[in-house]
N, C-alpha and C positions, 0 to 999 in steps of 0.2 A: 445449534446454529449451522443451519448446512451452507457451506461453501458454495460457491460459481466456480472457486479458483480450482484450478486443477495442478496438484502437486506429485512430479514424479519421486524427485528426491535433493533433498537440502541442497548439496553440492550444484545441482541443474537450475535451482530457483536462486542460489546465489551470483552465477552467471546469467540467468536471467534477468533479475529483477532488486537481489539484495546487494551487489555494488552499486547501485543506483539511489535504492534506499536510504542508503548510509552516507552518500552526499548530502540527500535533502532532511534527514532525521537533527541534523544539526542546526536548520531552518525554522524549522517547528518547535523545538525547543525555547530558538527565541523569541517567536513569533507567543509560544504561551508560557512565557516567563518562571521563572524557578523564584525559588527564594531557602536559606540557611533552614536544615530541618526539615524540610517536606517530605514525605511521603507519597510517591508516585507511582501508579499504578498505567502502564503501559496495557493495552487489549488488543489484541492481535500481534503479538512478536514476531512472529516470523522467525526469522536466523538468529534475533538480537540485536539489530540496524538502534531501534530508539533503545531498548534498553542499556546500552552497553555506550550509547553516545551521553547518558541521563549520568551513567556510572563515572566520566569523564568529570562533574561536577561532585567535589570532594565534601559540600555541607550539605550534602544531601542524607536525609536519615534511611531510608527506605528504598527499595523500588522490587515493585511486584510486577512478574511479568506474565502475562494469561496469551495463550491459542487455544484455538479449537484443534490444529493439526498435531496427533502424536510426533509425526518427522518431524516438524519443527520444534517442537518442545525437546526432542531427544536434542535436536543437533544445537538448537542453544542451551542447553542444560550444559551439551560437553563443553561446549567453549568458555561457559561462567567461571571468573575467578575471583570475582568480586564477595563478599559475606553479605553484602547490603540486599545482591540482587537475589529474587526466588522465582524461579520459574516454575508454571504448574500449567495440566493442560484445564481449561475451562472455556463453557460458553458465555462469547457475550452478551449474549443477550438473556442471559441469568447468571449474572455474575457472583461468583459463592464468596460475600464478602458482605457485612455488616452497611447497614446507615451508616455515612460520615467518615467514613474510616479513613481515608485519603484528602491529603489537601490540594494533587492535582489527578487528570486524570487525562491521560491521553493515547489516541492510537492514530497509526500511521500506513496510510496506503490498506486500511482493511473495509470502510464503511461501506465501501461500490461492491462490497464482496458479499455483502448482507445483505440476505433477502430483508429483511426487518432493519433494514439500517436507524430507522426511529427509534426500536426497541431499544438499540444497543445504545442511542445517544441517553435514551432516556435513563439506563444500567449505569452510565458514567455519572450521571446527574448524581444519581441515589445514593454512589459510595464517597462522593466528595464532599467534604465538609459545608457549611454554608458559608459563602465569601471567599472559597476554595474554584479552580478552572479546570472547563474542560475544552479539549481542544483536540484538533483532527484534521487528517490531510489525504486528498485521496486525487490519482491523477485525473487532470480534465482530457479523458481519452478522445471526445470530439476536436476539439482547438487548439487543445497542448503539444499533443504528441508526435510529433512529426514522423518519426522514424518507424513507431508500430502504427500507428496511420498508412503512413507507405507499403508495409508487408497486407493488414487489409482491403485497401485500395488494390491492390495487385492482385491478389486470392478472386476476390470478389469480381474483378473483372473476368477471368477465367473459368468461373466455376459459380452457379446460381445458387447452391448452397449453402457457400460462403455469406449471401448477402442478409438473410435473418440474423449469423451469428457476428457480420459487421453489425448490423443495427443494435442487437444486446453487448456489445462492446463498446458502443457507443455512448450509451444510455442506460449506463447503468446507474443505478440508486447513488447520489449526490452531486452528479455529472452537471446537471443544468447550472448556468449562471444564477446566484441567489435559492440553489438549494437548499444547500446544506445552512444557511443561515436561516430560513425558513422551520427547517427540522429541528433547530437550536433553540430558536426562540415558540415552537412550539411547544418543545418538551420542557419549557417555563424556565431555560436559562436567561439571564438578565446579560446587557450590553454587549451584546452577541455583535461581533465585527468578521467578514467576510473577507479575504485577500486572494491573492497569485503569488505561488513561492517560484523560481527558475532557479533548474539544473541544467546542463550539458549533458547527456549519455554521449560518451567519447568509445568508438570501435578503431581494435586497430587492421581489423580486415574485414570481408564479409562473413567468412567462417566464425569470427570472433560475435560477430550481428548473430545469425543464424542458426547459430548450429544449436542454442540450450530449445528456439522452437524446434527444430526438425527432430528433437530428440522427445519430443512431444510433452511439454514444459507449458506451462500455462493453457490461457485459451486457446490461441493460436495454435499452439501447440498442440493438442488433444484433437482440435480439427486434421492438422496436417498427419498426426499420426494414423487416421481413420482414410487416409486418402490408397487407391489404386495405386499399384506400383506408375502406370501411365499419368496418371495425373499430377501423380507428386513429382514426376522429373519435372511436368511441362511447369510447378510453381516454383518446383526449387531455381530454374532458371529463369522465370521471369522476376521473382525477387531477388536474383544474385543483379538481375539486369537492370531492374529500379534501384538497387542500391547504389552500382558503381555507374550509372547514368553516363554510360558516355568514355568514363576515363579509367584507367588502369583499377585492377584491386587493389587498396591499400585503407588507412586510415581513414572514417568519417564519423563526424561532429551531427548532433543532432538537439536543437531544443526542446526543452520538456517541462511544462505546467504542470503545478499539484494548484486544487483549490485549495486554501486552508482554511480556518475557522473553530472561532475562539468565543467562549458565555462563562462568565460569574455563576455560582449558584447563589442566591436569592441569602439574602441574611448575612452574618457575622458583625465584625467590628469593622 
């Protein structure tokens, strides 16, 4: 399952993107409901955001937590202190895991990240029980995003190279309104329900904003690392300059949509 995301190192993708995670993993949760006993199989971990929020529910029997990324599977392996939880590296989109074997199944912030994003819905479908849920959350980077909206906007204005890699950040795999509901109920899950989960990404300067992309973290980030030493002053100042709009550096608040999306599998009691 090859990745879009581009991963420097745990530490860099936790100021990037897994404090932020770990707001909305709590979201989704309840959005695709638990019950006493289950057996959860999280796909794409990351640092541990859903896994380690899933371990906060004490009747839970199980939770298996799968990446594709070695870094991340190291860096939430170290942090597990849980017995329930096991992390291993695997693809989602062959998932090394029996029919049925789970009674939920979910992943968070990974699906835009899959070229095969269908495949992988459909790998969730196959290890969850019947009458067992799967569910998913991934940000709406066109509408949602305000604040990496703003660092693309800004790039893209200064720079025409920028603007293919705005349009695939845009658009990527589950992004449209009724996608991912669409791919649900393709991949033959029943009462598949589509929603909007809101967080806040809270900065308390612009250096606090900026600095895990300039260090070339994500997509943005792997763009900005590729730039002239000329080029990269002229963006690092025009997005120090879109962030604080006007008024001193300090503190800013930004709203942020995930789609979410939730299907039965077909059978049980």
């Amino acid at each position: 399952m090859p990745s879009s995301f581009n991963v420097e190192s745990a530490d860099g993708y936790e100021r990037l993107m897994g404090r932020w995670s770990r707001r909305l993993a709590p979201m989704l949760v309840d959005f695709a409901g638990l019950a006493d006993g289950d057996r959860v199989l999280d796909v794409g971990c990351g640092t541990g955001s859903l896994a380690f929020t899933l371990a906060e529910t004490s009747g839970l029997r199980e939770i298996v937590a799968i990446d594709y990324s070695p870094v991340f599977v190291e860096a939430a392996t170290r942090r597990n202190t849980d017995p329930r939880i096991t992390i291993r590296q695997a693809d989602a989109c062959a998932l090394p895991f029996e029919d049925n074997r789970f009674d939920r199944a979910m992943s968070l912030l990974v699906l835009h990240f899959v070229p095969e994003a269908g495949k992988a819905i459909s790998e969730m479908r196959r290890v969850v029980r019947p009458g067992g849920v799967v569910a998913a959350a991934v940000w709406d980077h066109y509408g949602g995003m305000s604040g990496m909206r703003m660092m693309w906007d800004t790039v893209a204005m200064l720079d025409e190279n920028a603007l293919p890699l705005r349009r695939k950040y845009c658009f990527q795999p589950m992004m449209r309104p009724g996608e991912m509901q669409e791919s649900f109920v393709a991949q033959g899950l029943a009462d598949v329900e589509e929603t909007s989960l809101l967080i806040r990404m809270e900065y308390l300067s612009f250096e606090d904003y900026w600095d895990p992309i300039a260090a070339g973290e994500g997509p943005l980030g792997k763009y900005v690392a590729g730039l002239d030493p000329a080029k990269r002053k002229a963006v690092d100042a025009a997005v120090r300059a879109a962030y604080e709009a006007g008024e001193p550096n300090g503190p800013r608040s930004f709203a942020s949509v995930a789609w979410a999306c939730r299907g039965r599998v077909p059978g049980g009691g």
